[in-house]
PDB file of N, CA, C and O in Angstrom:
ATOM      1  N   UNK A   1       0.800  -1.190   0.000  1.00  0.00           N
ATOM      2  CA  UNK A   1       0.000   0.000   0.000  1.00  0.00           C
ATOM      3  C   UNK A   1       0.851   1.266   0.000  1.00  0.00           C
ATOM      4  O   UNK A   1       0.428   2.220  -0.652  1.00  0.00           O
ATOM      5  N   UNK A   2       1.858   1.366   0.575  1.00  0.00           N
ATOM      6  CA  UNK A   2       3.020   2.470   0.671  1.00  0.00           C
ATOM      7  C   UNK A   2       3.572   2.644  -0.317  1.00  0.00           C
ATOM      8  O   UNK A   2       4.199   3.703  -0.361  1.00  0.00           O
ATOM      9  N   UNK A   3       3.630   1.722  -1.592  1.00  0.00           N
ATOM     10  CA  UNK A   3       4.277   2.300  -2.739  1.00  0.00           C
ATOM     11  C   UNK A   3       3.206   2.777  -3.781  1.00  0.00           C
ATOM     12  O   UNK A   3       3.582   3.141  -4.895  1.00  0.00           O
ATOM     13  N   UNK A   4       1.875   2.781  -3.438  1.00  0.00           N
ATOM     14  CA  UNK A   4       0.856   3.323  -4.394  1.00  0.00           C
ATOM     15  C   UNK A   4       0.846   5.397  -4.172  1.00  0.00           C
ATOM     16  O   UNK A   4       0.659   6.350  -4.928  1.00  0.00           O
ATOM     17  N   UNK A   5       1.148   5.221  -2.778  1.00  0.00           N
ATOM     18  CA  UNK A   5       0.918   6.514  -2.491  1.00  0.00           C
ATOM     19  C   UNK A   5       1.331   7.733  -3.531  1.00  0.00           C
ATOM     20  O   UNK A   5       0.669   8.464  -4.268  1.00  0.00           O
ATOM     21  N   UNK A   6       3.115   7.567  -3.162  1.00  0.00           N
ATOM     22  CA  UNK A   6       3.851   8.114  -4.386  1.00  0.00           C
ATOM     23  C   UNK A   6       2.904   8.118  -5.807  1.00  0.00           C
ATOM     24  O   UNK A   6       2.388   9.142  -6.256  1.00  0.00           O
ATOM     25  N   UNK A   7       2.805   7.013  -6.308  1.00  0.00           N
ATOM     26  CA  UNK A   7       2.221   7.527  -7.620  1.00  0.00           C
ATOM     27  C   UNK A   7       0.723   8.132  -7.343  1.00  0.00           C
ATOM     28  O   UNK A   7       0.508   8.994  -8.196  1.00  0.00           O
ATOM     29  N   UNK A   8      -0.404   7.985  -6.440  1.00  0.00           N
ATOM     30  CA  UNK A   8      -0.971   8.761  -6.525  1.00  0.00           C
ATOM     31  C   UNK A   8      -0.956  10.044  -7.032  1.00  0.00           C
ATOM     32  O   UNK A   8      -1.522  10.567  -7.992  1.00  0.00           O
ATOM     33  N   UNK A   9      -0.043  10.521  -6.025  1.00  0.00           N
ATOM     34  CA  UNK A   9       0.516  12.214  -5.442  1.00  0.00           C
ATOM     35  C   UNK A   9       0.830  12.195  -7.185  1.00  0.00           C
ATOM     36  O   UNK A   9       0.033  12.759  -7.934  1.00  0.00           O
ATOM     37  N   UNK A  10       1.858  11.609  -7.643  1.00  0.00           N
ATOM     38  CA  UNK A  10       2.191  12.027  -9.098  1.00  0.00           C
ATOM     39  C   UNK A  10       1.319  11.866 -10.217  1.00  0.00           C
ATOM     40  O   UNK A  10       1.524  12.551 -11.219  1.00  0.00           O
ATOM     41  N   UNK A  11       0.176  10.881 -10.172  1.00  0.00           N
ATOM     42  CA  UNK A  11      -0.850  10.995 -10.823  1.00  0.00           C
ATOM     43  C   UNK A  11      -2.021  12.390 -10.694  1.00  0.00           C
ATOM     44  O   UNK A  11      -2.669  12.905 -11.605  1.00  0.00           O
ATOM     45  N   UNK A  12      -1.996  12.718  -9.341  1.00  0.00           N
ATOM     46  CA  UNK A  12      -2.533  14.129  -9.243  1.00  0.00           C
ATOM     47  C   UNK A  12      -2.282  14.815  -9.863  1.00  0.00           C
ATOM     48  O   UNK A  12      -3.096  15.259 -10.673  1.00  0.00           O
ATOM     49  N   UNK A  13      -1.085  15.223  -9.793  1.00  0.00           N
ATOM     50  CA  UNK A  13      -0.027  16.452  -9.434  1.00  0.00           C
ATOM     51  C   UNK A  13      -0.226  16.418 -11.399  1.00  0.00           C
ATOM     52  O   UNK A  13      -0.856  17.259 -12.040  1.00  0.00           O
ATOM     53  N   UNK A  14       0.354  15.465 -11.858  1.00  0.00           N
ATOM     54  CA  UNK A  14       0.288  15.181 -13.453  1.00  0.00           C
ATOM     55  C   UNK A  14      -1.261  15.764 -14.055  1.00  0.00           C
ATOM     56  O   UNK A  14      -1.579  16.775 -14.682  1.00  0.00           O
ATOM     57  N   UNK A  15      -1.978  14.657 -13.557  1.00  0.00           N
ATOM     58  CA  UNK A  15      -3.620  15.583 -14.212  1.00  0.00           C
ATOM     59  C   UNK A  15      -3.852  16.887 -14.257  1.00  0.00           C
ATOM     60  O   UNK A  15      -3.926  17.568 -15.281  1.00  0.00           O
ATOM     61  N   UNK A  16      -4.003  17.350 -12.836  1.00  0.00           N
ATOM     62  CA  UNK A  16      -4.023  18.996 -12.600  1.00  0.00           C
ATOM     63  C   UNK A  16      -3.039  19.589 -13.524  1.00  0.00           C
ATOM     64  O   UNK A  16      -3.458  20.465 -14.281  1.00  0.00           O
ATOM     65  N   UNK A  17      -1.769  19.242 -13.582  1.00  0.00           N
ATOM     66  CA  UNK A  17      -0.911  19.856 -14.797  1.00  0.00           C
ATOM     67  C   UNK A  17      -1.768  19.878 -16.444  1.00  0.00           C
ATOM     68  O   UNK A  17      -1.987  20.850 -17.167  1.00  0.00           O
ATOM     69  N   UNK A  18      -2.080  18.578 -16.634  1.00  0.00           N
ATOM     70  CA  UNK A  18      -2.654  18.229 -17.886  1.00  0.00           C
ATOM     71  C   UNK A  18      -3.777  19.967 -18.109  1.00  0.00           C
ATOM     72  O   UNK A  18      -3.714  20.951 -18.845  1.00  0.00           O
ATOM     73  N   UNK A  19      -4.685  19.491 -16.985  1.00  0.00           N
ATOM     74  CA  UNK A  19      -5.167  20.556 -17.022  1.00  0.00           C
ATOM     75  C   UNK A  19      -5.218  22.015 -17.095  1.00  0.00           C
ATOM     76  O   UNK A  19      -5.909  22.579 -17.943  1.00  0.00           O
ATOM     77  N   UNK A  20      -4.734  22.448 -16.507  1.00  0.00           N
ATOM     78  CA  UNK A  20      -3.809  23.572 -16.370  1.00  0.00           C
ATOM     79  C   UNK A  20      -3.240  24.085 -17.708  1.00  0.00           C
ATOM     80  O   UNK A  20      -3.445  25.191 -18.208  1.00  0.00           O
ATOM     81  N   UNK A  21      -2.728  23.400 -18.041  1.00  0.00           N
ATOM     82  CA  UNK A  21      -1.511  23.667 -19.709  1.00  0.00           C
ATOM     83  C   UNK A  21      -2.759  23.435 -20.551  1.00  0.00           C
ATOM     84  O   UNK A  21      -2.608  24.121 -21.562  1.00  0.00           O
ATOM     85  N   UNK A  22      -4.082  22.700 -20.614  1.00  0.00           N
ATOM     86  CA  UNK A  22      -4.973  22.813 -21.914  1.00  0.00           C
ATOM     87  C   UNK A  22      -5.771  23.861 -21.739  1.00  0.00           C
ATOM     88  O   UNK A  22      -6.608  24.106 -22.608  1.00  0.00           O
ATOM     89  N   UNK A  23      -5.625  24.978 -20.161  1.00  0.00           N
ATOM     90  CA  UNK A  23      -6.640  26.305 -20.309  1.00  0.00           C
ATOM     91  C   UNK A  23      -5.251  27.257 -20.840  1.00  0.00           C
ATOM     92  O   UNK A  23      -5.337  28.284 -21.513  1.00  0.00           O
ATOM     93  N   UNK A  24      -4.055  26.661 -20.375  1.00  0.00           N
ATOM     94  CA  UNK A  24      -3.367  28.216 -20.779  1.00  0.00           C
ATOM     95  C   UNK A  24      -3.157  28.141 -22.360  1.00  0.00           C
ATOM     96  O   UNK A  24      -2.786  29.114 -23.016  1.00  0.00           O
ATOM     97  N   UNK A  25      -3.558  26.316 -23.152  1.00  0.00           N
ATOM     98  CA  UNK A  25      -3.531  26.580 -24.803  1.00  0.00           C
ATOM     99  C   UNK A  25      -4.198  27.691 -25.370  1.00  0.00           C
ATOM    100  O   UNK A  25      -3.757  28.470 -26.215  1.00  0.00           O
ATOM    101  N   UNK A  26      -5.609  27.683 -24.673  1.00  0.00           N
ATOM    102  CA  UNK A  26      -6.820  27.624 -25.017  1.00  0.00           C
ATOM    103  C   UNK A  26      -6.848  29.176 -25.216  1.00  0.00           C
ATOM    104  O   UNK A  26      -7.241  29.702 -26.257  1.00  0.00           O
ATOM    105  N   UNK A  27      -6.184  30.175 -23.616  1.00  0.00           N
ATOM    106  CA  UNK A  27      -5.976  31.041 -23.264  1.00  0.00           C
ATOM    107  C   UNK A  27      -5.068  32.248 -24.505  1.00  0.00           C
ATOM    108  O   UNK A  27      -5.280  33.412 -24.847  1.00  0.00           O
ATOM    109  N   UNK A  28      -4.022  31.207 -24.872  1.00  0.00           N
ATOM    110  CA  UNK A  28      -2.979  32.012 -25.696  1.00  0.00           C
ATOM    111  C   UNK A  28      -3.295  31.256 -27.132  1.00  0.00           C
ATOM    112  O   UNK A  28      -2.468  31.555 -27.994  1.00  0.00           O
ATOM    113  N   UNK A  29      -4.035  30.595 -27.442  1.00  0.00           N
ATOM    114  CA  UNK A  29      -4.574  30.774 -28.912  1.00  0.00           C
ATOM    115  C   UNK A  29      -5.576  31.418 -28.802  1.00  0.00           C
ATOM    116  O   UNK A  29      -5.933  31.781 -29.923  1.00  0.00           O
ATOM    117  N   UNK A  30      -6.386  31.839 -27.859  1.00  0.00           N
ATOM    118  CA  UNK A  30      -7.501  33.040 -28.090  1.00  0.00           C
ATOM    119  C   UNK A  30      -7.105  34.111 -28.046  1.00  0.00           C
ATOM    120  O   UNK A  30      -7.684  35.025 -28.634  1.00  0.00           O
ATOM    121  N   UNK A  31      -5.791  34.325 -27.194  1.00  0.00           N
ATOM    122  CA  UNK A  31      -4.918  36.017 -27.807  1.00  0.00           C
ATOM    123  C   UNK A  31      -4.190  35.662 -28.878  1.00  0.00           C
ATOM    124  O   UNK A  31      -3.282  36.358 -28.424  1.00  0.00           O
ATOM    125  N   UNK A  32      -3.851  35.350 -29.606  1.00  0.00           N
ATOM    126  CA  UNK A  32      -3.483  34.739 -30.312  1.00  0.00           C
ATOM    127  C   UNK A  32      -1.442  34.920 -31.092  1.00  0.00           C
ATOM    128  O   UNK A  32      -0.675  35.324 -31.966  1.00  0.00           O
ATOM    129  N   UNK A  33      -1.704  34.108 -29.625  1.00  0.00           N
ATOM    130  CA  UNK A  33      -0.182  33.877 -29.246  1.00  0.00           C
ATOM    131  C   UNK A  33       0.804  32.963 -30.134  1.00  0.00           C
ATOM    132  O   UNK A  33       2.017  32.816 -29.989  1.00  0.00           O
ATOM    133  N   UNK A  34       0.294  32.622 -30.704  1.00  0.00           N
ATOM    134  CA  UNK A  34       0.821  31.480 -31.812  1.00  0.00           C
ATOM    135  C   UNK A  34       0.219  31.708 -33.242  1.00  0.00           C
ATOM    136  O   UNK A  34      -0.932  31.844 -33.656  1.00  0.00           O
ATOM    137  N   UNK A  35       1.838  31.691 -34.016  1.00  0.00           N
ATOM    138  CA  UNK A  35       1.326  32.336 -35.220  1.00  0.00           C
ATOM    139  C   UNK A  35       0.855  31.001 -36.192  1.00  0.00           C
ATOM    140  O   UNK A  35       1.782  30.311 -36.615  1.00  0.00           O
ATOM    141  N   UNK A  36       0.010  30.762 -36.416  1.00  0.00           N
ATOM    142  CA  UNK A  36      -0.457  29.600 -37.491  1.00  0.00           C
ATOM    143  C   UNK A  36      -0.087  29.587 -38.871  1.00  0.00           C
ATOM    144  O   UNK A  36      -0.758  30.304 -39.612  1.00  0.00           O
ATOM    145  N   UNK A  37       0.884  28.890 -39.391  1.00  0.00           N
ATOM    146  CA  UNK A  37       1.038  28.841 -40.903  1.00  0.00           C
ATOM    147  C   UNK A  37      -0.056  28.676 -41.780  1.00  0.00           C
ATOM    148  O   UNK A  37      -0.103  29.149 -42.915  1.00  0.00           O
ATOM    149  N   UNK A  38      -1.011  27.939 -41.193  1.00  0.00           N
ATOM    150  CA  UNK A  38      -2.375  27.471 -41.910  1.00  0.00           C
ATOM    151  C   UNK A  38      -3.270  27.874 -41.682  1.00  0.00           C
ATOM    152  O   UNK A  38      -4.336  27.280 -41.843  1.00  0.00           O
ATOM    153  N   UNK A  39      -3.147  29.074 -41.206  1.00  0.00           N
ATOM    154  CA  UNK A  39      -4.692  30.135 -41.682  1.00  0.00           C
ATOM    155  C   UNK A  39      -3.937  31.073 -42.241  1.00  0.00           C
ATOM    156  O   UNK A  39      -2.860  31.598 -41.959  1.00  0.00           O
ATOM    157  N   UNK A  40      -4.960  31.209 -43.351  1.00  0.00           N
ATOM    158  CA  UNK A  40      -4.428  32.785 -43.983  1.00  0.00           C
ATOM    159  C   UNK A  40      -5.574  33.308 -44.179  1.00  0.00           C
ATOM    160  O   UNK A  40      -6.605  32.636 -44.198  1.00  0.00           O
ATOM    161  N   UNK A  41      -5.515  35.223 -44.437  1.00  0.00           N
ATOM    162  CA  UNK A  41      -6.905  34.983 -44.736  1.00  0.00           C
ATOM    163  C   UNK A  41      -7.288  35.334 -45.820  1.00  0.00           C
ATOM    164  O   UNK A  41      -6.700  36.013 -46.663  1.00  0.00           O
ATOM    165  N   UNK A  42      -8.385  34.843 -45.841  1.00  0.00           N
ATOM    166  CA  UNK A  42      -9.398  34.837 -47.585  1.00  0.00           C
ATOM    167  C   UNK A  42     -10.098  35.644 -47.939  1.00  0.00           C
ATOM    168  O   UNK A  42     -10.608  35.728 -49.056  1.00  0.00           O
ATOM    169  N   UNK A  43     -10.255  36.517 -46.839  1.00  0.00           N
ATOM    170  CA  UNK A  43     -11.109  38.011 -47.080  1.00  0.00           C
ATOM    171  C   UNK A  43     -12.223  37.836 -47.476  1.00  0.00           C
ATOM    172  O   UNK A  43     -12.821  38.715 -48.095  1.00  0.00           O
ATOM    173  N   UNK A  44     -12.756  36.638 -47.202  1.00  0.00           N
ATOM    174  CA  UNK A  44     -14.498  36.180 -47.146  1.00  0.00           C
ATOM    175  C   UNK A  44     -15.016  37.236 -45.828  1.00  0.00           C
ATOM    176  O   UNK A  44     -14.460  38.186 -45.278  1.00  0.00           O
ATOM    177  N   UNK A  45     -16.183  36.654 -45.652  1.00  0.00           N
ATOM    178  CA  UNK A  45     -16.811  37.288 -44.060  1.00  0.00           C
ATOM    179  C   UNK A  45     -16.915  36.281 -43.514  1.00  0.00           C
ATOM    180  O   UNK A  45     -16.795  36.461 -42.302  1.00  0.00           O
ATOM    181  N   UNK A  46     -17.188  34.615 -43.932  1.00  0.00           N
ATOM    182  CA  UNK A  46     -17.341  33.216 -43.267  1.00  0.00           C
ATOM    183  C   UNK A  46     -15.869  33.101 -42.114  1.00  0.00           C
ATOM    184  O   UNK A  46     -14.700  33.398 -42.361  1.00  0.00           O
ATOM    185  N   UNK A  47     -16.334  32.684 -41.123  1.00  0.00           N
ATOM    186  CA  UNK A  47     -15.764  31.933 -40.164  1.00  0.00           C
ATOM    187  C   UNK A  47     -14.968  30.955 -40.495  1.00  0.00           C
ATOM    188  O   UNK A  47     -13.962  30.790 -39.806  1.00  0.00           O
ATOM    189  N   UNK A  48     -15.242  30.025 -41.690  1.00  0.00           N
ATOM    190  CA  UNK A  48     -15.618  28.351 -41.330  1.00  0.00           C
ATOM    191  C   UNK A  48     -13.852  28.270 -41.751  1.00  0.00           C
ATOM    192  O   UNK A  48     -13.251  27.402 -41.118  1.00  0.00           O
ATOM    193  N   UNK A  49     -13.016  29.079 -42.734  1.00  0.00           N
ATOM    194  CA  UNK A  49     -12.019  28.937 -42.533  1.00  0.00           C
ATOM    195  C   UNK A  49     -10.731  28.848 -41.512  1.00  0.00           C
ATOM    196  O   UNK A  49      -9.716  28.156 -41.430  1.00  0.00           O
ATOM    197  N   UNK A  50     -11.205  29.701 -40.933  1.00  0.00           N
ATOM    198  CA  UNK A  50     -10.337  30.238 -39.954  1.00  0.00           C
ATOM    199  C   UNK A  50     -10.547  29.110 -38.702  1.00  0.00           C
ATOM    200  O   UNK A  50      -9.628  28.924 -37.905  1.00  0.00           O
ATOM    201  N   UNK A  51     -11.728  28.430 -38.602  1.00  0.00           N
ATOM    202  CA  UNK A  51     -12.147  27.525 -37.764  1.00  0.00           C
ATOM    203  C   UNK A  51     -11.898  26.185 -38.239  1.00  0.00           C
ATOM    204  O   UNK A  51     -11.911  25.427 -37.269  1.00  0.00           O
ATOM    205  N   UNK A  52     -11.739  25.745 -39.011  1.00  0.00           N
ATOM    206  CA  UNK A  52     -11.174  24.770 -39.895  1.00  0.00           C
ATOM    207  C   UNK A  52      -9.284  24.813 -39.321  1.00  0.00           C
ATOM    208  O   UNK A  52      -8.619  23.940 -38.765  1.00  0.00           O
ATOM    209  N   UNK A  53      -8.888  26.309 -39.793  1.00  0.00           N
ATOM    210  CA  UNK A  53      -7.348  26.275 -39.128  1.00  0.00           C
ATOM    211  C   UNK A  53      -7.081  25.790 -37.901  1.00  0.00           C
ATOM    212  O   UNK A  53      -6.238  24.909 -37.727  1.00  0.00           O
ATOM    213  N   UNK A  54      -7.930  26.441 -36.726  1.00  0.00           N
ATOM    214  CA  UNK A  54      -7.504  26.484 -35.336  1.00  0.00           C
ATOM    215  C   UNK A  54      -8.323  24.835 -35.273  1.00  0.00           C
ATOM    216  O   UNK A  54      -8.396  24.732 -34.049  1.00  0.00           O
ATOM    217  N   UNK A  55      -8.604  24.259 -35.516  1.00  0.00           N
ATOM    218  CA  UNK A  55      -9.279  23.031 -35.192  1.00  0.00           C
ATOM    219  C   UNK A  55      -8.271  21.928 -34.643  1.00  0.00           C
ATOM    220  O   UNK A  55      -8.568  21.148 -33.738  1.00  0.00           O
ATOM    221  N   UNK A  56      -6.881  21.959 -35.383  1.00  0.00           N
ATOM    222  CA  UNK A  56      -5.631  21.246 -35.024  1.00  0.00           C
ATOM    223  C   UNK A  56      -5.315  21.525 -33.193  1.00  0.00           C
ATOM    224  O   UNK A  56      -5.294  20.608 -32.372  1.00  0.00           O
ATOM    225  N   UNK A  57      -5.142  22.680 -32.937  1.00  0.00           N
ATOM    226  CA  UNK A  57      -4.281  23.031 -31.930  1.00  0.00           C
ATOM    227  C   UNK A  57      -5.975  22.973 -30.919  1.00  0.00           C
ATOM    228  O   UNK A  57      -5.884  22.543 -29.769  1.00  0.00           O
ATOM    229  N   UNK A  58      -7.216  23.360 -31.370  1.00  0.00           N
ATOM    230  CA  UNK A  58      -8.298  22.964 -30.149  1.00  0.00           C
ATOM    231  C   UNK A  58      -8.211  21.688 -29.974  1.00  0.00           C
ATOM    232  O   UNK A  58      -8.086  21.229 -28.839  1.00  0.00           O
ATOM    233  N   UNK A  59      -8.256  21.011 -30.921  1.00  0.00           N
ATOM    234  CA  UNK A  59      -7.992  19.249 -30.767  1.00  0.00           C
ATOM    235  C   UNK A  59      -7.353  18.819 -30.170  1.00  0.00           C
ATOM    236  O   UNK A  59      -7.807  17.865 -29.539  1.00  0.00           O
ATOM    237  N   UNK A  60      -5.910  19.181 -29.940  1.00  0.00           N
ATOM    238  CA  UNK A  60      -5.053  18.587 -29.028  1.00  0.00           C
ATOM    239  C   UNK A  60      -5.317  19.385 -27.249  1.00  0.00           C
ATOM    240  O   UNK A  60      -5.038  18.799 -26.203  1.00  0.00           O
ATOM    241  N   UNK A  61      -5.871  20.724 -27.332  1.00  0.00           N
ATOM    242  CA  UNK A  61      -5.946  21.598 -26.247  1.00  0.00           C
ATOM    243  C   UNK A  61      -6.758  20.311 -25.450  1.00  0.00           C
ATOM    244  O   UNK A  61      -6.373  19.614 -24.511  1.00  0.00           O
ATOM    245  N   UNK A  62      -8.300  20.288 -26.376  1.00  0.00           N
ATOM    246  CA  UNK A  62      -9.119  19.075 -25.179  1.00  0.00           C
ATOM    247  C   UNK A  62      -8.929  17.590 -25.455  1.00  0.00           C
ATOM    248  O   UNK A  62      -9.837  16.829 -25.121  1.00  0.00           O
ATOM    249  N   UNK A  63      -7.781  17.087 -26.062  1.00  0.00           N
ATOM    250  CA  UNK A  63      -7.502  16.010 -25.614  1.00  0.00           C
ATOM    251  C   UNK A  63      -6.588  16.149 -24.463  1.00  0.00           C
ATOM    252  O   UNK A  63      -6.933  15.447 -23.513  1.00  0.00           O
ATOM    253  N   UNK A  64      -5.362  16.956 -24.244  1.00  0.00           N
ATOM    254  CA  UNK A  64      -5.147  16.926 -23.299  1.00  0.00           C
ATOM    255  C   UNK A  64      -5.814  17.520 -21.884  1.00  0.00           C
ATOM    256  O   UNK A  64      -5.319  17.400 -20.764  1.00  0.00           O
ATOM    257  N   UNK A  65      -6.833  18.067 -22.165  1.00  0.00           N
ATOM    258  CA  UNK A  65      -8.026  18.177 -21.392  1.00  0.00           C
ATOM    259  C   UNK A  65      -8.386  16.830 -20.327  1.00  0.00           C
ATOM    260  O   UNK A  65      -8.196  16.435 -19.177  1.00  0.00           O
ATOM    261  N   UNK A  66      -9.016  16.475 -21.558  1.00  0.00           N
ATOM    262  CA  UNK A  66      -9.944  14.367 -21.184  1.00  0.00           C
ATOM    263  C   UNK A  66      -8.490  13.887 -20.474  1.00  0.00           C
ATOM    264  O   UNK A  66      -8.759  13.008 -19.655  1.00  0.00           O
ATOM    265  N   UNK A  67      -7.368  14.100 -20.501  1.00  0.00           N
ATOM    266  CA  UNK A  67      -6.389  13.220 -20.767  1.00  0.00           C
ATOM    267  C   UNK A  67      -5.655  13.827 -19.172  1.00  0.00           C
ATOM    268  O   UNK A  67      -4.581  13.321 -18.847  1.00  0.00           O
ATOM    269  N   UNK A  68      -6.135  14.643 -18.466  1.00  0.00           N
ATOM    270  CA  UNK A  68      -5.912  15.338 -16.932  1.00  0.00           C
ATOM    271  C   UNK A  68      -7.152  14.875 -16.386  1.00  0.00           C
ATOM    272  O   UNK A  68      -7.004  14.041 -15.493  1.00  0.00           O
ATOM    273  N   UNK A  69      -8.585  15.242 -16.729  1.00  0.00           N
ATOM    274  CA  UNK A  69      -9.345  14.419 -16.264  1.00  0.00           C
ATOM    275  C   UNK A  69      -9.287  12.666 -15.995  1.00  0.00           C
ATOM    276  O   UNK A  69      -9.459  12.275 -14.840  1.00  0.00           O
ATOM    277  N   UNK A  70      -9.050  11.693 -17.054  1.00  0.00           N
ATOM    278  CA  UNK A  70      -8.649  10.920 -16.624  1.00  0.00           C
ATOM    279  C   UNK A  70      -7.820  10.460 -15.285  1.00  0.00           C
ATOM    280  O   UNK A  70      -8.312   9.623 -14.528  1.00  0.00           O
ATOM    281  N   UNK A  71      -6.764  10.944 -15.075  1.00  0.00           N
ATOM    282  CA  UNK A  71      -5.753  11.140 -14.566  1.00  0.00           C
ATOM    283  C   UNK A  71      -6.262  10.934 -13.254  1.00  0.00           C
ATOM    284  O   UNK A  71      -6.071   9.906 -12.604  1.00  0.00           O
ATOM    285  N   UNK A  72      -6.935  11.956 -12.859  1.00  0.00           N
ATOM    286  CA  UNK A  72      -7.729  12.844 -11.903  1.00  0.00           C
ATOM    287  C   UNK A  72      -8.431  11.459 -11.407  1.00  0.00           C
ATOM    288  O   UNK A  72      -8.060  10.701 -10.511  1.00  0.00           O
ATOM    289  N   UNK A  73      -9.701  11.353 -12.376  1.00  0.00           N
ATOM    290  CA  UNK A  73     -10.577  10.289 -11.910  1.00  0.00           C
ATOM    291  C   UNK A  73     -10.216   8.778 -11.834  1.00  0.00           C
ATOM    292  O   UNK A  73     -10.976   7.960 -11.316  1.00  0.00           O
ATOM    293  N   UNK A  74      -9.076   8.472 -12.349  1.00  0.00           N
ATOM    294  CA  UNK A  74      -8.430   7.058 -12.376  1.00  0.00           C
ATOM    295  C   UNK A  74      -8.392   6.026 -11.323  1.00  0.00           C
ATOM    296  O   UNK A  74      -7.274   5.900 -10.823  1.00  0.00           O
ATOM    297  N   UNK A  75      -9.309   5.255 -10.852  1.00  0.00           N
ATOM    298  CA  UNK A  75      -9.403   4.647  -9.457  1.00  0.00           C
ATOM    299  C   UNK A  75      -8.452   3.535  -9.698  1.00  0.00           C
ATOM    300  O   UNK A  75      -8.560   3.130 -10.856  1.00  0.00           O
ATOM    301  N   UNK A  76      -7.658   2.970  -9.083  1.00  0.00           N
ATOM    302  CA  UNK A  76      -7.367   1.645  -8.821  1.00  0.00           C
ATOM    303  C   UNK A  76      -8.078   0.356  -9.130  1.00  0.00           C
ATOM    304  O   UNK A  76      -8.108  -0.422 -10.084  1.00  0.00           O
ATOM    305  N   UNK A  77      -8.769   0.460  -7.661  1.00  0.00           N
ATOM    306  CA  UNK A  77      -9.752  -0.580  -7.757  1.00  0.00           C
ATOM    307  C   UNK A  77     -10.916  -0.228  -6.958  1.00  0.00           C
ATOM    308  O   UNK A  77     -10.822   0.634  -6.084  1.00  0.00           O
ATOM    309  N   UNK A  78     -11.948  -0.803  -7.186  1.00  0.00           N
ATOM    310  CA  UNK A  78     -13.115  -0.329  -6.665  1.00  0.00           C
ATOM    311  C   UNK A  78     -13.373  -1.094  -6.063  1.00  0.00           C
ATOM    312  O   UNK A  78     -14.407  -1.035  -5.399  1.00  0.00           O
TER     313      UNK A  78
END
């Protein structure tokens, strides 16, 4: 039982990180802190491009999202 502890604490400590780093993606691609090679723009008025671009980097933002949650909720054994 004494050697589960440790990884608990680091399974925490890890999720909450997970988490953490997919609001500050989320945070600095909405200021838009990262320059994207793959949007340019088209000088339409539609959205759907520009949302099409950022779709890569939201994708990975909430997988590593699910992927701190996990973490978080991960029981042993029940």
């Amino acid at each position: 039982m004494k050697s589960q502890a440790p990884m608990k604490a680091l399974r925490l400590i890890a999720g909450w990180a997970c988490i953490l780093l997919s609001f500050a993606l989320v945070v600095l691609l909405g200021f838009g802190a990262f320059e994207l090679p793959f949007i340019a723009p088209t000088g339409s008025t539609s959205m759907i491009p520009t949302l099409m671009g950022l779709l890569p980097s939201t994708t990975f933002s909430i997988a590593l999202f699910a992927v701190g949650v996990w973490l978080l909720l991960k029981d042993n054994r029940r």
